[in-house]
C-alpha positions in Angstrom: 4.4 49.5 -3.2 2.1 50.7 0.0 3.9 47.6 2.1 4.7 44.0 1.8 1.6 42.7 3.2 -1.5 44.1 3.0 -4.0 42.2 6.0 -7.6 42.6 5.6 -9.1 41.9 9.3 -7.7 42.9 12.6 -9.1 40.0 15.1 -6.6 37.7 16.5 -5.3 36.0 14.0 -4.5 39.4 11.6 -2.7 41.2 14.9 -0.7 38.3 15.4 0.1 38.4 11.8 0.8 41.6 11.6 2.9 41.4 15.0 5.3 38.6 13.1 5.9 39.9 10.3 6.8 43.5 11.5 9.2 41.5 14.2 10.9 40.3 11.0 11.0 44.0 9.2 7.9 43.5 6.9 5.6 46.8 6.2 2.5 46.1 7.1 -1.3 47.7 6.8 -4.1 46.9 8.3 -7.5 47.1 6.8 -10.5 46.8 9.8 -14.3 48.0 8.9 -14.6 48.5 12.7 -13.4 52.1 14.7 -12.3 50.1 17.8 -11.7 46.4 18.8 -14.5 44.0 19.6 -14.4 44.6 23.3 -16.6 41.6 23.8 -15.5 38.1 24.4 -15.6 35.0 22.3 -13.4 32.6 22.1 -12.7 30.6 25.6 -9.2 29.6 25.7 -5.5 28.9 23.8 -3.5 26.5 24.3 0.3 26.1 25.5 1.4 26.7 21.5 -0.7 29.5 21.3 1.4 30.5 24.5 4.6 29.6 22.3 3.7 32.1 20.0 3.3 35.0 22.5 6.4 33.9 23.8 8.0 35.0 20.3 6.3 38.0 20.3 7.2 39.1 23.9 4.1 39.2 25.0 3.4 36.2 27.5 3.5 37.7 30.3 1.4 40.7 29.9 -1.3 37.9 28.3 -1.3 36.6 32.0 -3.6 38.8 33.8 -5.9 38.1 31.2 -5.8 34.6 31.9 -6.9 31.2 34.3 -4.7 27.8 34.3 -7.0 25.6 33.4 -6.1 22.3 35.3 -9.0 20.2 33.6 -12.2 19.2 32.0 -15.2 17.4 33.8 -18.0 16.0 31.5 -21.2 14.8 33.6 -24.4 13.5 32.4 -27.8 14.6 33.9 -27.7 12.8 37.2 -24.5 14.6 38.3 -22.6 11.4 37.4 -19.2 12.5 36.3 -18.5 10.6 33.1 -15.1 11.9 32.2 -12.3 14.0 34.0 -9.4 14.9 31.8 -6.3 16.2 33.4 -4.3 18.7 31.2 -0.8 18.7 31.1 1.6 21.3 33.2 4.1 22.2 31.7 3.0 20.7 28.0 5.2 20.3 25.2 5.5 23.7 24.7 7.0 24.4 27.9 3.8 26.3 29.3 0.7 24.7 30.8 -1.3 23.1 28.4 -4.6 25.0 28.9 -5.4 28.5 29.5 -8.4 29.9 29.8 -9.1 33.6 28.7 -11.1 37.0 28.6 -10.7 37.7 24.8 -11.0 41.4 25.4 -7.6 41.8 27.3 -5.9 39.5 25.2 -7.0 41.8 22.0 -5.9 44.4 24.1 -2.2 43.4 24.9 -2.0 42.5 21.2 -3.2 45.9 19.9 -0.6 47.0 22.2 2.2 45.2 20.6 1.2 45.8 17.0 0.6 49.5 17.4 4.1 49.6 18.6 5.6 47.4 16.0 7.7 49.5 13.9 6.4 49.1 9.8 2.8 48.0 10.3 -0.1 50.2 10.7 -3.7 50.1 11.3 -6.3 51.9 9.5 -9.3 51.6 11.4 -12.9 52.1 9.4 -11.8 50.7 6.4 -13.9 48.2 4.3 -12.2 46.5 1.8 -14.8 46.8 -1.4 -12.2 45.1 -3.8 -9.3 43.7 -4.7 -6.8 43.7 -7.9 -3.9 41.1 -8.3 -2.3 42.0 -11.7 0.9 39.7 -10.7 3.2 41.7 -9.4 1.5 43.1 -6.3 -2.3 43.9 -5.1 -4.1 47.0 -5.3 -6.9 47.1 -2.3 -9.3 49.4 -2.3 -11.1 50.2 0.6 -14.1 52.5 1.6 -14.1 54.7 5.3 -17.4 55.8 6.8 -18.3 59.1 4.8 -17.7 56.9 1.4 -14.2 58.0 0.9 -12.4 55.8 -1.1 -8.4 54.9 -1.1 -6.3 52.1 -2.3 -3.2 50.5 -0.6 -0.8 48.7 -2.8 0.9 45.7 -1.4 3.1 43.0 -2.4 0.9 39.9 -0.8 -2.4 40.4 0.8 -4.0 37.9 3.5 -7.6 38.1 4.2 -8.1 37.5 8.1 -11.6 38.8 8.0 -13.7 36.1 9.1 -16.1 32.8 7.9 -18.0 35.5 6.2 -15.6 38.4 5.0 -14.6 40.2 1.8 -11.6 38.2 0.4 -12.7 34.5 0.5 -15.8 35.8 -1.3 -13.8 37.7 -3.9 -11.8 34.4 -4.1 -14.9 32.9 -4.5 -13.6 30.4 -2.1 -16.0 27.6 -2.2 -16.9 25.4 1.2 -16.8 22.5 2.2 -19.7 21.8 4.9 -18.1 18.8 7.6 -22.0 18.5 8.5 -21.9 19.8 12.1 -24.4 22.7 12.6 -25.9 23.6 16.1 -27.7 26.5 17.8 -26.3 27.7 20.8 -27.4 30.0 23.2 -24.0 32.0 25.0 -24.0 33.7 28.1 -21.3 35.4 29.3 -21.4 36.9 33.0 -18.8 38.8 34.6 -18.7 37.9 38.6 -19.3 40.0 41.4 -17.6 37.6 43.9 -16.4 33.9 44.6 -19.2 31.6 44.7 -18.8 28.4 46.2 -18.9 25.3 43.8 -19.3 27.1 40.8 -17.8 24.3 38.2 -14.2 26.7 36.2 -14.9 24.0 33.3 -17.5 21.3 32.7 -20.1 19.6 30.2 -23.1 18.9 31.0 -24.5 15.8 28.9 -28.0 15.9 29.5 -30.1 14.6 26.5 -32.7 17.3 27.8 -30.7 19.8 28.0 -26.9 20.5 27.0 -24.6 22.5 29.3 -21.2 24.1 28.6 -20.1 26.0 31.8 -16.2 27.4 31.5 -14.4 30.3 33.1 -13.5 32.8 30.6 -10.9 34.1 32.5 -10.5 36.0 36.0 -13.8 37.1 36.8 -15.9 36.4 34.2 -17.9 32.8 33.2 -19.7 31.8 30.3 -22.9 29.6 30.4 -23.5 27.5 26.7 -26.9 26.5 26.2 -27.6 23.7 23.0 -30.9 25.0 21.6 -33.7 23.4 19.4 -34.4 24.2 15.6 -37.7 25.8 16.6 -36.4 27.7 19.5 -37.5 31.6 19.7 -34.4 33.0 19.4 -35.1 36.8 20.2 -36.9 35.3 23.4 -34.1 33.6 24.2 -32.1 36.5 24.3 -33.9 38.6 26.8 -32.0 38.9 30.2 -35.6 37.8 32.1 -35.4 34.5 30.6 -31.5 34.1 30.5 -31.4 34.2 35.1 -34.0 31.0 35.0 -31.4 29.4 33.0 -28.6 29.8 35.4 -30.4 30.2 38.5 -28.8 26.8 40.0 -25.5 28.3 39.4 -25.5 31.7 39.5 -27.8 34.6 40.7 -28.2 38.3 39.8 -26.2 38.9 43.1 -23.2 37.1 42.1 -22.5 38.2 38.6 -23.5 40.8 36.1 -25.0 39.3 32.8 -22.6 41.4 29.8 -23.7 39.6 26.9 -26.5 37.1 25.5 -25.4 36.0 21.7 -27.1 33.7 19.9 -24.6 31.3 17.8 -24.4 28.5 15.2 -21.6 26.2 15.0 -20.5 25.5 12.1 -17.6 23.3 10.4 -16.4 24.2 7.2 -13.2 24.3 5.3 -12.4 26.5 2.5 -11.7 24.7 -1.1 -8.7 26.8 -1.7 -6.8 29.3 0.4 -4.2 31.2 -2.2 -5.2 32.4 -5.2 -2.3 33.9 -6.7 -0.8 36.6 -4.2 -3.9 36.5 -2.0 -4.4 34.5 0.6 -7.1 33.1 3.4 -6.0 32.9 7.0 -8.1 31.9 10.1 -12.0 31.8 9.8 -12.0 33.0 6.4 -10.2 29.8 5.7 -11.8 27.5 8.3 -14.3 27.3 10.8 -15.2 24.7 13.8 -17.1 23.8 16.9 -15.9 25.3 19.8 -15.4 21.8 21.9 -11.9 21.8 21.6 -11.1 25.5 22.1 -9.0 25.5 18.7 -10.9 27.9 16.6 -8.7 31.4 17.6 -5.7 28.5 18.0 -6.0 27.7 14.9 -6.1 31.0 13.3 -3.0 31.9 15.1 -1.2 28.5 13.8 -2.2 29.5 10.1 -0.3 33.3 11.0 2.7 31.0 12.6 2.8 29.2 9.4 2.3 31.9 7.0 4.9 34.7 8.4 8.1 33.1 8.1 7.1 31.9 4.3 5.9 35.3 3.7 9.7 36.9 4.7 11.6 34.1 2.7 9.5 34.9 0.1 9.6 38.9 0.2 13.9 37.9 0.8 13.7 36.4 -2.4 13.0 32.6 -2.3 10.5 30.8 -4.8 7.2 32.1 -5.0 6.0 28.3 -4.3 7.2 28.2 -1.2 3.6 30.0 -0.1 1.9 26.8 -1.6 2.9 24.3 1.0 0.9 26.8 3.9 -2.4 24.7 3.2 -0.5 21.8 2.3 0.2 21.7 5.5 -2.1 23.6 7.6 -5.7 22.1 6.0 -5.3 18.5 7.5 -4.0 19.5 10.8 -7.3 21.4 10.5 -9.4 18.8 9.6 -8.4 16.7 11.9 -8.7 18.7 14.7 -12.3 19.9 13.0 -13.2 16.2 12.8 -12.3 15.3 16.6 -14.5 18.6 17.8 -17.2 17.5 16.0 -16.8 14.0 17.2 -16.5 15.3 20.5 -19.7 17.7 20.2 -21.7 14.3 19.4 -21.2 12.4 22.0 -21.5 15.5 24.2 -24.9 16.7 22.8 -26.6 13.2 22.5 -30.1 13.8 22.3 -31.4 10.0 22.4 -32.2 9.4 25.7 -31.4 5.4 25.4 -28.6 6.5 23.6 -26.9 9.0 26.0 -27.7 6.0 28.8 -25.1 3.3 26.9 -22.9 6.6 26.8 -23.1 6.9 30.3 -23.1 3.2 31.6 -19.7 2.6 29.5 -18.2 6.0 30.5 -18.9 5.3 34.4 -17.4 1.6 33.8 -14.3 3.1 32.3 -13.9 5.2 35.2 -14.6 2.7 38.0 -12.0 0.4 36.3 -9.4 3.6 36.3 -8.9 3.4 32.6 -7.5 7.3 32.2 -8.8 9.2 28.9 -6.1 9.2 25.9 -5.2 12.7 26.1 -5.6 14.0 22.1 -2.7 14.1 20.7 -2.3 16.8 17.1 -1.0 15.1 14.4 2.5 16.5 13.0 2.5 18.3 9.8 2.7 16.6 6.7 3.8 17.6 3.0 4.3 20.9 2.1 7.8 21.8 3.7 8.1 18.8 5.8 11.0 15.7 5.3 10.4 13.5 7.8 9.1 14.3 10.7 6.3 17.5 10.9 5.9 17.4 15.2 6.4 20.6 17.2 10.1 20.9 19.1 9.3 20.6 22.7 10.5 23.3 25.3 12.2 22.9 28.2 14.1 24.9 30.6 17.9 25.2 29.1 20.6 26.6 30.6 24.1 28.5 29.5 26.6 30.0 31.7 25.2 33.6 31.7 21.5 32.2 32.8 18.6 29.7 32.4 15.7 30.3 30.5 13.1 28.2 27.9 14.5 26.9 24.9 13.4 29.6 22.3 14.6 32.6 24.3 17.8 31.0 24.5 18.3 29.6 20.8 16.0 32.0 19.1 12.8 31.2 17.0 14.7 31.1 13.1 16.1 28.2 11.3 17.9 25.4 13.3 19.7 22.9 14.0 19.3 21.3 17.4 21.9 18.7 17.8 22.8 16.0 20.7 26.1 16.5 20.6 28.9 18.3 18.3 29.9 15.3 15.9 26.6 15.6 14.8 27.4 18.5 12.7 30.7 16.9 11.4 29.8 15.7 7.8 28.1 19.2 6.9 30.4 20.1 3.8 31.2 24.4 3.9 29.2 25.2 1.0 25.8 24.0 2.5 26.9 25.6 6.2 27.2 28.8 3.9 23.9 28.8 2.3 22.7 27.3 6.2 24.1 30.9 7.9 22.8 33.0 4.1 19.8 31.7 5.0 19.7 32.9 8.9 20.6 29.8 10.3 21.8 29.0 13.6 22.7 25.7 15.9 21.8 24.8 19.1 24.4 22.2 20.3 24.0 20.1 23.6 26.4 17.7 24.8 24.2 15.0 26.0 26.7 11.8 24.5 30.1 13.3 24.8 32.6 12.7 28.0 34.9 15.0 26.4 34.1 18.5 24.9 31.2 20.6 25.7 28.0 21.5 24.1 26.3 25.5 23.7 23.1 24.8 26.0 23.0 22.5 28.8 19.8 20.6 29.3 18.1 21.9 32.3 15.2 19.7 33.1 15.7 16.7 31.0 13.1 17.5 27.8 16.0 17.0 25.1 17.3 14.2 26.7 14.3 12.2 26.6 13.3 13.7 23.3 16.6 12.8 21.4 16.1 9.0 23.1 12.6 8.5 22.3 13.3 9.8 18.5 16.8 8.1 18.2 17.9 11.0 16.5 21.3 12.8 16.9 20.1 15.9 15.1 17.3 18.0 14.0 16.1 20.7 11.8 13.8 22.9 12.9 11.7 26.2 10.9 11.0 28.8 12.5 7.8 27.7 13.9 9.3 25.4 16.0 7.8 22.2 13.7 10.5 19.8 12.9 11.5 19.8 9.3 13.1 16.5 9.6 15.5 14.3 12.1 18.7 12.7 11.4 20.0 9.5 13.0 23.4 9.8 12.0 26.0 12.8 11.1 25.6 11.8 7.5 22.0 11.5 7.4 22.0 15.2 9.0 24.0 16.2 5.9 21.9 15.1 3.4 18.9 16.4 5.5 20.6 20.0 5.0 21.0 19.4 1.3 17.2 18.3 0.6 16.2 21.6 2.4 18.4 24.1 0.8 17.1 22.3 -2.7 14.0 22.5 -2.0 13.8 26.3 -1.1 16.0 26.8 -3.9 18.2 30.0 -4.8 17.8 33.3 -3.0 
């Protein structure tokens, strides 16, 4: 074998693939059909998960520069009416604000960075995968540079990253699933020559005439989002000339330099099957989405969360199955999100005139009366490798006697149990603590119920304290993507928690 994995795509999703499993030891290659990195921006913004992830990788605060806090969301309608104004959360669950906003091109950059210096994973640039062999024992990939030279790379697992339209979901013949949302959309990006005054960092416009999306994309840089008709003349649209009319009560040619007109169609579309054999969809090639949550890139990145850790217990020696619960779990927490974009994009994008005016009218009321937007909450995971729970493991500031820091830099990002107090782990028998440690398992003991007898980790800011209230739990385990495999209420019911797990990844 080449390498364990084989990753065919080098956007965000395949770097921060890549980037975990050469953390963990894997070999990696990388297949990209393009010399250099995009260098142009396109997605808008991640989320404090997303953040979570960089985090692990080392790489959060190099991402910074690269990035705006994004402290909310302002939907008007055409009178300048504001109609909604979300506030996001800071710190969020993840223990970083809950809404960044981004310029994709450093962001590709500090990841390129860190995977180029990952020790087993290598890039090979100019390389288009032209087909691909799974005889059931590994993959053979052979791929084609610029002059027509071919050469084949031999790997163990192979995950296609390479987009909605790319090579492997089309060799899986991986059939879609159309959610019936499909717009045209005129983007404009801009990158700004100075401050101007009122310029909105993130806002909706819900004109039936004419939708607006207006976001920062990151320091010094905006991006204008322009809902076009069916019969629009698309390669008129594009021309610069008739881009500055657009913008011209925003922005003009003074304050900002137009970088980039695209012409886009949303789409929403899941992929029947993502693993077929030892091949495997991640990303776009698996799903795609309206942009009016910001989840796209954020959900590529959750599928190469998910899939890393199962991919290393699997290349340890664990079950082969164990790769079948990544769309178990990973497809509905996409639909849903897919479902609330689209849902979202609706009643944004109204058209009907009489229509958008009810929209408004109740909207308005609901502000008057102070009734606060439900912030959107993600489902946990369900299935797959999940008991009984499925949520994310917040993060809060912890503390031990050599120094204070967020949770998963103090407790580490593998197998765990978090626990309320020591008696927790009291009923654990030896043999199942054995296979726990085999299997790279740690705890992370507080002592948030005990007058006598200390914990591990002392709970800075209060997040475990609250958490282990509001779940009545007195232990947890938790995978190494920080979702909870299952709580336990009771030092028995921790016990047989442990067992269920261990049986149901099997033998090494």
């Amino acid at each position: 074998m080449d390498c364990d994995v084989a990753i065919v795509g080098y956007g965000p999703t395949g770097m921060a693939l890549a980037a975990l499993l050469g953390q963990q030891g894997r070999s990696v290659i990388v297949l990209e059909r393009y010399q250099g990195l995009y260098n142009l921006p396109r997605a808008a913004a991640f989320d404090d998960e997303t953040m979570r992830t960089f985090q692990k990788l080392g790489i959060s605060e190099k991402v910074l520069p690269g990035t705006n806090i994004q402290r909310g969301y302002v939907w008007i309608n055409g009178n300048d009416e504001v109609l909604l104004d979300i506030e996001y959360d800071n710190p969020g669950r993840c223990g970083w604000p809950s809404q960044y906003m981004m310029y994709q091109p450093h962001l590709e950059d500090t990841m390129d960075t860190l995977v180029r210096s990952t020790p087993g994973v290598e890039i090979r640039s100019g390389q288009t995968v032209t087909a691909l062999a799974d005889d059931g024992e590994g993959v053979t990939v052979t791929a084609r540079d610029e002059n027509g030279t071919e050469q084949t790379v031999r790997a163990r697992y192979v995950v296609g990253c390479d987009g909605g339209n790319g090579f492997v979901r089309r060799h899986l013949d991986g059939k879609l699933e159309d959610l019936a949302f499909f717009e045209n959309w005129l983007v404009c990006d801009f990158e700004m020559r100075r401050n101007v005054p009122g310029l909105p960092s993130f806002q909706q416009v819900c004109n039936p005439a004419q939708s607006i999306s207006i976001v920062n994309i990151g320091p010094n840089h905006h991006r204008f989002s322009f809902r076009l008709e069916a019969d629009a003349d698309r390669d008129e649209l594009v021309k610069p000339e008739n881009v500055w009319p657009r913008v011209a009560a925003y922005l003009s040619p003074d304050d900002a330099d137009l970088i980039r007109v695209a012409n886009y169609t949303f789409l929403s579309c899941v992929t029947e099957s993502w693993r077929k054999g030892r091949i495997m969809l991640a990303g776009d090639a698996a799903h795609q989405m309206p942009p009016f949550l910001a989840q796209g890139m954020v959900s590529g990145i959750r599928d190469a969360r998910n899939l890393a850790w199962k991919l290393d217990m699997v290349l340890s020696g664990y079950d082969d199955g164990l790769l079948d619960t990544y769309q178990k779990e990973r497809e509905p927490h996409v639909r849903y999100i897919t479902d609330k974009a689209i849902e979202l994009g609706r009643a944004q994008t109204m058209r009907d005139p009489e229509k958008a005016r009810e929209r408004d009218a109740r909207m308005i009321a609901a502000r008057k009366a102070n009734h606060k937007p439900d912030k959107l909450v993600y489902p946990p995971l369900k299935g797959g490798l999940i008991d009984n729970d499925g949520a994310l493991l917040p993060q809060g500031l912890v503390s031990t006697p050599a120094r204070t820091a967020l949770f998963d830099e103090i407790a580490g990002t593998g197998w765990l149990i978090v626990a309320a107090d020591r008696p927790a782990l009291s009923e654990i028998s030896e043999n199942d603590l054995e296979s726990w440690k085999a299997m790279g398992g740690s705890e992370a003991v507080f002592a948030l119920t005990q007058m006598f007898g200390g914990g591990d980790i002392w709970d800075t800011n209060g997040v475990y304290g609250r958490w282990f209230s509001e779940t009545g739990a007195v232990a947890a385990i938790v995978r190494p993507d920080s979702y909870v495999y299952g709580l336990a209420k009771t030092p028995g019911e921790l016990s047989t928690l442990l067992g269920g797990l261990l049986s149901a990844l099997g033998p090494r």
